[in-house]
C-alpha positions as a printed Julia matrix, in Angstrom:
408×3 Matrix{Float64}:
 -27.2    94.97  -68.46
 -25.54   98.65  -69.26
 -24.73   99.45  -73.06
 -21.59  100.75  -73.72
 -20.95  103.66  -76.12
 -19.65  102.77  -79.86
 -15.62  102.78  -79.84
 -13.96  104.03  -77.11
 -12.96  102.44  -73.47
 -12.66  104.16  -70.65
  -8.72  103.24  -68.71
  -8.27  103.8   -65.17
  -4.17  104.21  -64.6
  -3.16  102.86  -61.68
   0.38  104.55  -61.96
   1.58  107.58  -59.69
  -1.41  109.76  -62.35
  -3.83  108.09  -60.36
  -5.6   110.4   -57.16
  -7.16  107.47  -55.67
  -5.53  104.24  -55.87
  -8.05  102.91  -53.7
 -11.14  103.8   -54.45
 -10.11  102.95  -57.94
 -10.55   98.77  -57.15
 -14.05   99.91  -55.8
 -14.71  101.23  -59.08
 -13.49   97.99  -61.29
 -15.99   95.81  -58.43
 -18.61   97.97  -59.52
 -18.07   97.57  -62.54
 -17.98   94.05  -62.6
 -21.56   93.86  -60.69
 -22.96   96.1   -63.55
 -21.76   92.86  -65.54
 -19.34   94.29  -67.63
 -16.01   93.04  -68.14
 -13.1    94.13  -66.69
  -9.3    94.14  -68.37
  -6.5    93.83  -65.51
  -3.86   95.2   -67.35
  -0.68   93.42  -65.24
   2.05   95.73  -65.04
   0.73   98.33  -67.93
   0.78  102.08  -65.56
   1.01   99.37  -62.59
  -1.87   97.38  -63.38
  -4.28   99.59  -64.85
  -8.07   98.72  -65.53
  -9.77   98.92  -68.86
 -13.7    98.52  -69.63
 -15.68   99.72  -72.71
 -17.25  103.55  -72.21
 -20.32  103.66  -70.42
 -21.42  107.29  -69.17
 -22.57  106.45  -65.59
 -19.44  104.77  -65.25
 -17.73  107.74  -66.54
 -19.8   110.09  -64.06
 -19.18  107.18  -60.8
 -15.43  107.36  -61.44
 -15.89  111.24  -61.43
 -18.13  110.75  -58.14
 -15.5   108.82  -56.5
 -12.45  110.89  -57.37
 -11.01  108.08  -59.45
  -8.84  109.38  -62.16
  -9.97  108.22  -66.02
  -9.28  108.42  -69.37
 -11.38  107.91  -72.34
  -9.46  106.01  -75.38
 -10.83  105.28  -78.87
 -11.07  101.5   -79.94
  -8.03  101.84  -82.04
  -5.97  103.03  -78.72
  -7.26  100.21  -76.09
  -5.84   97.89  -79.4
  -2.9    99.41  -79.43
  -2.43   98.8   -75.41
  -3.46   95.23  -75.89
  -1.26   94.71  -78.92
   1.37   96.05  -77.09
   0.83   93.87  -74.06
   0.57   90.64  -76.23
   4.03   90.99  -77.16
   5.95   88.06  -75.96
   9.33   90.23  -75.44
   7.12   92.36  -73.01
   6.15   91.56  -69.08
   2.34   92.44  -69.45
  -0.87   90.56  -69.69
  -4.28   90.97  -70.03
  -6.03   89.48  -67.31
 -10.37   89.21  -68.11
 -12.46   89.95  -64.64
 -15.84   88.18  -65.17
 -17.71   88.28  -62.08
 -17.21   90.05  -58.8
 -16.71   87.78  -56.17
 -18.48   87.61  -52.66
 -16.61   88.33  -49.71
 -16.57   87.0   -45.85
 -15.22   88.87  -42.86
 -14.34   86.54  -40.14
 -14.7    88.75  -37.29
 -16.35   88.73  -33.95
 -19.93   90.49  -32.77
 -18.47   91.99  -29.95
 -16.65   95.45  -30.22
 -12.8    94.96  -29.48
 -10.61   97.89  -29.07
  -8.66   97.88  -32.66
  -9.78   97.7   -35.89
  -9.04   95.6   -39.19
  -7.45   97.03  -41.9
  -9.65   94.71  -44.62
 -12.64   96.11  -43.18
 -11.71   99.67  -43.16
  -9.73   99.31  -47.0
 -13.33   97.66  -47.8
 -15.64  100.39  -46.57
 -13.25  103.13  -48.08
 -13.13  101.47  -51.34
 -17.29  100.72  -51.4
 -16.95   96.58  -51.36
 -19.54   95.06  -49.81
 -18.64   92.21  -47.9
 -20.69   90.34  -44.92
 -19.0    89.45  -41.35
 -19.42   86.03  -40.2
 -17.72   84.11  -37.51
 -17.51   81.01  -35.35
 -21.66   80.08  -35.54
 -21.88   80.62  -38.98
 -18.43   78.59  -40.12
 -19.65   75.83  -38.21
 -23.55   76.02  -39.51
 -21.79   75.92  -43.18
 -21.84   79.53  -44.11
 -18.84   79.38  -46.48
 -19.59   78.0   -49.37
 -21.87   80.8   -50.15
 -18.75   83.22  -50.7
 -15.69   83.42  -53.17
 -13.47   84.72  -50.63
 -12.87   84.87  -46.48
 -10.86   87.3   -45.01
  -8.99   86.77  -41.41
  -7.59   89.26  -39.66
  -6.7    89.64  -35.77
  -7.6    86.19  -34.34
  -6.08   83.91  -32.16
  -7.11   80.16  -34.07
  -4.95   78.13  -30.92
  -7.94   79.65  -28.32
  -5.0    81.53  -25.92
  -7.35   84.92  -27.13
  -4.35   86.43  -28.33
  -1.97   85.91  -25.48
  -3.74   88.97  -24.16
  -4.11   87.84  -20.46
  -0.69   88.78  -18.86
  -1.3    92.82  -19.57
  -5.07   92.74  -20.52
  -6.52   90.05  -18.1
  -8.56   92.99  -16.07
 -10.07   95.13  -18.72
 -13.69   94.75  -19.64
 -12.82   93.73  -23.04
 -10.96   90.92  -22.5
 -13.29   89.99  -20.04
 -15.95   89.98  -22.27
 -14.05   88.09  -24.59
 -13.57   85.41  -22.98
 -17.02   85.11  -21.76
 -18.07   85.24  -25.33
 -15.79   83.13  -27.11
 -16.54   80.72  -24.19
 -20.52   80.88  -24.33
 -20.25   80.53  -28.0
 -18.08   77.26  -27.77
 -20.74   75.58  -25.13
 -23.48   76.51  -27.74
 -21.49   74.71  -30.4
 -20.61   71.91  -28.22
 -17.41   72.1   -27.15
 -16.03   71.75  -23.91
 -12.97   74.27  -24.95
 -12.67   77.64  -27.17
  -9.41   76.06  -28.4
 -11.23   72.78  -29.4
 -13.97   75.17  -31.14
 -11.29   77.51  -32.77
  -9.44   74.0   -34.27
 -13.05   72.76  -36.06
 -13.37   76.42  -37.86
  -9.97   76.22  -38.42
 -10.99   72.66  -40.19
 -13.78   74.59  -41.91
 -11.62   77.2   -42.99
  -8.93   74.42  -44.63
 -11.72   72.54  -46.4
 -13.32   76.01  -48.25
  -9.97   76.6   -49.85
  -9.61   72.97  -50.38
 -13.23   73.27  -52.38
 -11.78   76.53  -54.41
 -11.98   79.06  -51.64
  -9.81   82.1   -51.79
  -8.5    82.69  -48.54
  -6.65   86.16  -47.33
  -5.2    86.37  -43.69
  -3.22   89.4   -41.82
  -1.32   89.92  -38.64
  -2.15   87.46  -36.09
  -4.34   85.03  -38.28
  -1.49   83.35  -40.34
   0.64   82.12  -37.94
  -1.99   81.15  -35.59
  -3.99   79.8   -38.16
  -0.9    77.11  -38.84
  -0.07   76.86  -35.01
  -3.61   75.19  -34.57
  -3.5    73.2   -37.26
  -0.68   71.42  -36.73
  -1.52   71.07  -32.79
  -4.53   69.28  -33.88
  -5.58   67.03  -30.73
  -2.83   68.13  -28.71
  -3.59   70.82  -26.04
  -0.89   73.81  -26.11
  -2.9    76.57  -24.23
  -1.99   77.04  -20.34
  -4.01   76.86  -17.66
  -6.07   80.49  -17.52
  -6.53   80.19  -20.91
  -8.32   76.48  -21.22
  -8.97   75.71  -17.19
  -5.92   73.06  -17.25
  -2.15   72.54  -17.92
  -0.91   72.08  -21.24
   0.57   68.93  -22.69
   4.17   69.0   -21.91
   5.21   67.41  -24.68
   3.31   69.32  -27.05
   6.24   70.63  -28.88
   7.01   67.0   -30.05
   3.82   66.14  -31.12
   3.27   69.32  -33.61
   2.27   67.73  -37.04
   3.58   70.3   -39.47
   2.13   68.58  -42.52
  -1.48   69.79  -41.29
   0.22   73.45  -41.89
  -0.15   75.61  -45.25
   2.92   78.18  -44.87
   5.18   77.2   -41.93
   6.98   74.02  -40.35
   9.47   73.31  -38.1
   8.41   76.37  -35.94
   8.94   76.37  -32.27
   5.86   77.02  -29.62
   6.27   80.08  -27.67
   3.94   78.7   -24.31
   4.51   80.97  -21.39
   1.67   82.78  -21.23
   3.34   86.07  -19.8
   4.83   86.05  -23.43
   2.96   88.13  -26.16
   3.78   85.43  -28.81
   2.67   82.14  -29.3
   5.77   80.84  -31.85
   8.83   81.63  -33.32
   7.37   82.11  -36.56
   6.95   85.74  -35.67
   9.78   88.27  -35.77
   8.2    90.98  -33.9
  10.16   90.74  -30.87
  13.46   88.31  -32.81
  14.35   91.59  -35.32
  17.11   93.84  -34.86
  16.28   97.01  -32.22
  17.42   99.21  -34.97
  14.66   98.73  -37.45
  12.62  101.49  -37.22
  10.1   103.17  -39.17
  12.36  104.73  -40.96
  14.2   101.86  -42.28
  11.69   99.46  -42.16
  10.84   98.13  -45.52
  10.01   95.14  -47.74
  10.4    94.58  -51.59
   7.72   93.06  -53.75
   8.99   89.95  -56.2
   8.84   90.89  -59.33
   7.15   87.81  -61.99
   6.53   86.79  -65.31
   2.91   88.42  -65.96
   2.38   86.02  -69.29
   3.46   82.65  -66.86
   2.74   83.14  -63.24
  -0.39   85.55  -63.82
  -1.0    84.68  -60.06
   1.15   85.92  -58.24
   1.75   89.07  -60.72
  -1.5    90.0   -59.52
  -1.22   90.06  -56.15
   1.89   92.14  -56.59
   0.71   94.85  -58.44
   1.71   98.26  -57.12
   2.83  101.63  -58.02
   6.11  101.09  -55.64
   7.97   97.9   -55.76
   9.76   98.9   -52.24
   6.73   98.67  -49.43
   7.07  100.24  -45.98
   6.81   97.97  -43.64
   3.81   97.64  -40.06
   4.0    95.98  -37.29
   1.65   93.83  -35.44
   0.93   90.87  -33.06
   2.66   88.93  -36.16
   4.81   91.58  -38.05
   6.68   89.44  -40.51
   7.57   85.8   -41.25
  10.59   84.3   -40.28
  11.94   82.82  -43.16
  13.78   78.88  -42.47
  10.05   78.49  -41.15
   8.07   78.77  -44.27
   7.51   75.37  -46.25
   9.63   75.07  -49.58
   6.75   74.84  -51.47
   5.48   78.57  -50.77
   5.7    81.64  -53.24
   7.55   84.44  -52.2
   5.34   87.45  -53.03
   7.25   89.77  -50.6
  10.65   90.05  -48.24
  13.12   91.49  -46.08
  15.99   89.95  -47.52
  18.77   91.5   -44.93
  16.41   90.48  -42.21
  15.92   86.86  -43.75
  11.87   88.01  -43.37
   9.31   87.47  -45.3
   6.33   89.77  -45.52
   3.83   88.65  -48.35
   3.25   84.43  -49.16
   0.74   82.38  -51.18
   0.02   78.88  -52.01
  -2.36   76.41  -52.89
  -4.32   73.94  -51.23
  -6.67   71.45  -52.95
  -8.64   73.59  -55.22
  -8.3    76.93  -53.67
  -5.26   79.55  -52.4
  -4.42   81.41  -49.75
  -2.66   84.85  -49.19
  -0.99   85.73  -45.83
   0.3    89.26  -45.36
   1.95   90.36  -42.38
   1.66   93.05  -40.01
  -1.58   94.54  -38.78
  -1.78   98.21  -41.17
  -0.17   99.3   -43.55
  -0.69  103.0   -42.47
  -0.21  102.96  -39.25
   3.42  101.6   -38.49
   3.25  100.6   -34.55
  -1.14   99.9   -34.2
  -1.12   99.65  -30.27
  -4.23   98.38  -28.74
  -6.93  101.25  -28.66
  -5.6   103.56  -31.0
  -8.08  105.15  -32.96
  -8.66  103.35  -37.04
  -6.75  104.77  -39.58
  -8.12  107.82  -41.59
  -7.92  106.28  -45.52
  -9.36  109.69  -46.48
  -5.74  110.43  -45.67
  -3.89  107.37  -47.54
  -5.83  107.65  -50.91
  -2.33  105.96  -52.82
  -1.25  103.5   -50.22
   1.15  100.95  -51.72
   0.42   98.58  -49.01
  -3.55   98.81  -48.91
  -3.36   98.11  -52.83
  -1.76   94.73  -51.88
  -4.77   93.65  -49.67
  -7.16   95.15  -52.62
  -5.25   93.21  -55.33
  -6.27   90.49  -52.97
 -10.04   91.35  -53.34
 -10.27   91.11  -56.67
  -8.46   87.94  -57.57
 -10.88   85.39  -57.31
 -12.86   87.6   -60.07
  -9.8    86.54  -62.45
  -9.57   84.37  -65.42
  -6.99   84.32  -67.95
  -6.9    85.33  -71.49
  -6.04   82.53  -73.24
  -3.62   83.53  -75.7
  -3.42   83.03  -79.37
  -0.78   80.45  -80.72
């Protein structure tokens, strides 16, 4: 334990002041290992944090070109004063322990890279990869929170084979996924990829905090709700699919979507209409590609307030294998965190499940607008203030939440 100096906090803004957005949620983790409280100051300078003064953590912030500033006692009361106020759409939000964090990603090098990882490594959050062997041995209930990225839970390997079937990396993909299914004991990679998705569903339904990105969500649902029914095509699983598969979806197994439609020729780079990627309007381009962040009550949805806050309520909108939601697919029940309302898309979801939530985000980075398959990773050195990495980062630190309980 760290002893903090007599009167006087140390804020970090997290409002267009700030030169490293990023690097600034790094900070507040390492903060919170140093077992020191963090305030989460919802929608104060766009959801600044606030700890009491400690030098070193002065001189990291300084280290780590995270912008600071030191306030007496009677100035953090102030803040928090002013936050209390019922009238006003803040809230102090008390981080008590950093949480640990799971990668699901594979051991063999494929040729594109994960945004989570990279925002993780740039921001100094340690986190540990595990994958198939370990979900299945019981790895994760040692961690807070499991991160999915680009995975294919239905076992079609991405739908990948029509313009990928004859480079070495798909190749070896298959030969992997496969060899690692046989070890596990199952006859098919799509029967394996349905029991982690089991494993997945029952760590959020114990408490688990659950994030997923670009292909995971929709897949994620897709083989859920094909549970025992076989959807994948012949080069994919050795034998035709069920032809009635479509009829036999059980959407109720799903957390975000139902009434979705199966996509199953495999020359198709999509494996269900939940996507938009290829259903949007040609003219949405970079340019004019956007989404807009909800705004909520701070004081009485502290939830999803945090996983919304940014320095820019209008996001710029990625691409990837799943860009966006379409909306009449996504259950009733879900909260809106993010949308294309012209486009009837939706970018940003969460919900809960048993004891736990999840988060999907769409799109695959949210620096890189079109991510095509070897392109090199994004630069972050270069992106210090992205509004859309903050929304993967708010991400990171909510399972270290609890909230202030409020005087009445």
């Amino acid at each position: 334990m760290i002893h903090s100096a007599h009167g006087a906090y140390l804020l970090i803004p997290m409002d267009g002041s700030q030169k490293n957005h990023l690097k600034a949620y790094g900070i507040a983790y390492w903060v919170l290992k140093k077992d020191v409280e963090v305030s989460w100051l919802l929608n104060y300078r766009g959801g600044s944090f606030m700890f009491r003064y400690i030098k070193t953590l002065e001189e990291e912030c300084t280290i780590r070109g995270v912008s600071t500033q030191i306030i007496a006692d009677a100035q953090a009361a102030a803040i928090l004063q002013e936050i209390s106020d019922p009238q006003v759409n803040m809230e102090n939000i008390k981080l008590h322990k950093a949480p640990k964090i799971a990668v699901y990603s594979p051991k063999n090098k494929r040729p594109w890279d994960d945004a989570v990882t990279l925002v993780l490594t740039y921001a100094e959050i340690p986190y540990d990869v595990v994958y198939d062997e370990e979900i299945m041995t019981g790895a994760l209930p040692m961690y807070d929170w499991l991160h999915l990225h680009h995975e294919d839970f239905t076992g079609q390997y991405g739908k990948f084979w029509a313009a990928f079937k004859n480079f070495p990396w798909y190749q070896e993909d298959v030969a992997s996924q496969e060899a690692s299914a046989k070890k596990l004991g199952f006859s098919k990679v799509s029967q394996m990829k349905l029991a982690v998705a089991g494993k997945i569903r029952d760590f959020v339904a114990g408490g688990g905090y659950l994030f997923a990105m670009c292909s995971a969500p929709d897949s994620y649902d897709v083989a859920l709700s094909a549970n025992g029914v076989d959807i994948c095509d012949v080069m994919f699983d050795g034998d035709a699919p069920d032809p009635d598969a479509q009829s036999k979806l059980n959407f109720s197994n799903c957390f975000a979507f139902e009434n979705f439609d199966l996509v199953t020729n495999p020359y198709t780079y999509e494996i269900s209409s939940i996507d938009v990627t290829e259903t949007r309007p040609r003219t949405i381009l970079r340019e004019n590609d956007f989404f807009t962040l909800f705004e909520f009550s701070a004081k009485w949805d502290p939830i999803p307030s945090m996983l919304c806050q940014d320095h820019e309520s209008m996001i710029h909108g990625f691409m990837g294998q799943t860009t966006a939601f379409n909306k009449k697919y996504v259950k009733s029940n879900v909260i809106l965190l993010g949308e294309t309302k012209s486009l009837n898309e939706v970018r940003y979801i969460h919900g809960d499940f048993g004891k736990g939530t999840w988060t999907f985000l769409g799109g695959h980075d949210p620096e890189d607008y079109q991510h095509l398959v070897g392109d090199p990773p994004t630069d972050l050195n270069l992106h210090p203030n992205s509004p859309g990495y903050r929304l993967i980062l708010n991400n990171i630190l909510f399972p270290a939440a609890k909230k202030e309980k409020r005087k009445t």
